[in-house]
VEXSE-806569 format. One record per residue (C-alpha): x, y, z; residue in three letters. Coordinates in steps of 0.1 Angstrom, whole numbers, padded with zeros to 4 digits, always signed. Layout:
BEGIN
XYZala
...
This chain:
BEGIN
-0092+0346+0145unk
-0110+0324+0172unk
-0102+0292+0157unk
-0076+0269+0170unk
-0046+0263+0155unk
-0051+0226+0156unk
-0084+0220+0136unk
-0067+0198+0116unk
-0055+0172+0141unk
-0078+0146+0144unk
-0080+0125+0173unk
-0053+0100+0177unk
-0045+0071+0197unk
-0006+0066+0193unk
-0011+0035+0172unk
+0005+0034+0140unk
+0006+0005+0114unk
+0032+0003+0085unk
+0031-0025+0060unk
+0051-0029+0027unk
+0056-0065+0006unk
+0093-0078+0010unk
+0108-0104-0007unk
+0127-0130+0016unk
+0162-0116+0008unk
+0146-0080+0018unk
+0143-0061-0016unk
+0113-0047-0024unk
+0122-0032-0059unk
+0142-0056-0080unk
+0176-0045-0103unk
+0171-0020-0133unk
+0145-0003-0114unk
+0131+0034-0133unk
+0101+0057-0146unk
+0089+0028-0173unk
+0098-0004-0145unk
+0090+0008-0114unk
+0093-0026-0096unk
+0129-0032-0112unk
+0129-0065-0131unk
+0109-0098-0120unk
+0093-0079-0090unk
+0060-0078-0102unk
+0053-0114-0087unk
+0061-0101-0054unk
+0027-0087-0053unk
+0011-0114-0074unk
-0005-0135-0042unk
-0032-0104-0034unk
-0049-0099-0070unk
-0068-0125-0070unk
-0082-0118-0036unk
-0117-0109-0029unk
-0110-0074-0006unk
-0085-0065-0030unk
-0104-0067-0061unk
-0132-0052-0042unk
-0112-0024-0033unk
-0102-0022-0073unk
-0142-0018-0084unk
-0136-0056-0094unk
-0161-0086-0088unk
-0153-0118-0075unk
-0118-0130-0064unk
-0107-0160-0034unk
-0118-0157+0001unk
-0094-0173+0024unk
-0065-0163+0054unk
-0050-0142+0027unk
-0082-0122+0025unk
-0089-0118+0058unk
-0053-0106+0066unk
-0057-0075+0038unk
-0090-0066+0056unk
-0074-0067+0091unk
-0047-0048+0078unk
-0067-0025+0059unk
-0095-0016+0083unk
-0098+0014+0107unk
-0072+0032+0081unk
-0073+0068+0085unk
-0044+0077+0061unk
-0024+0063+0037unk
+0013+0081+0033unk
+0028+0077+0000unk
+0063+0093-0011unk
+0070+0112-0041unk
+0079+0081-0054unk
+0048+0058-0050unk
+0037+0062-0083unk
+0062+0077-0109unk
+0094+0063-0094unk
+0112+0095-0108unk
+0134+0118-0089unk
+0111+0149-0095unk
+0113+0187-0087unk
């Protein structure tokens, strides 16, 4: 066909970055987790020190928010992001087809 098989594959550089919030005991869903509580009960504050962030709520189409080490560590963390690979469970916490 005269067009490589790799047009896909974009450059790379061998770096990778993973990132996920973990509570101090290592859970990152707590008990009685399912389709309508995704988080399992009580783990919604795991995530509760980013919303009030500036780059978060930025991110969210939201104004205003706190701008402090916090903030800076979500932009460091978020910048230069090529990708972002979710599993089928990201959003619906279901075991699907």
């Amino acid at each position: 066909m005269g067009t490589s098989a790799n047009r896909w594959i974009l450059p790379h550089d061998g770096r990778d970055r993973e990132s996920i919030s973990t509570s101090v005991d290592g859970y990152v869903a707590g008990p009685n987790d399912g389709r309508e509580n995704a988080l399992g009960d009580g783990r919604e504050r795991l995530h509760e020190w980013i919303y009030d962030l500036k780059r978060w709520r930025a991110a969210h189409g939201l104004d205003g928010g706190e701008s402090n080490r916090n903030d800076e560590v979500i932009a460091e963390s978020t910048e230069n992001v090529g990708a972002v690979v979710m599993g089928r469970r990201m959003f619906s916490n279901d075991d699907g087809p």
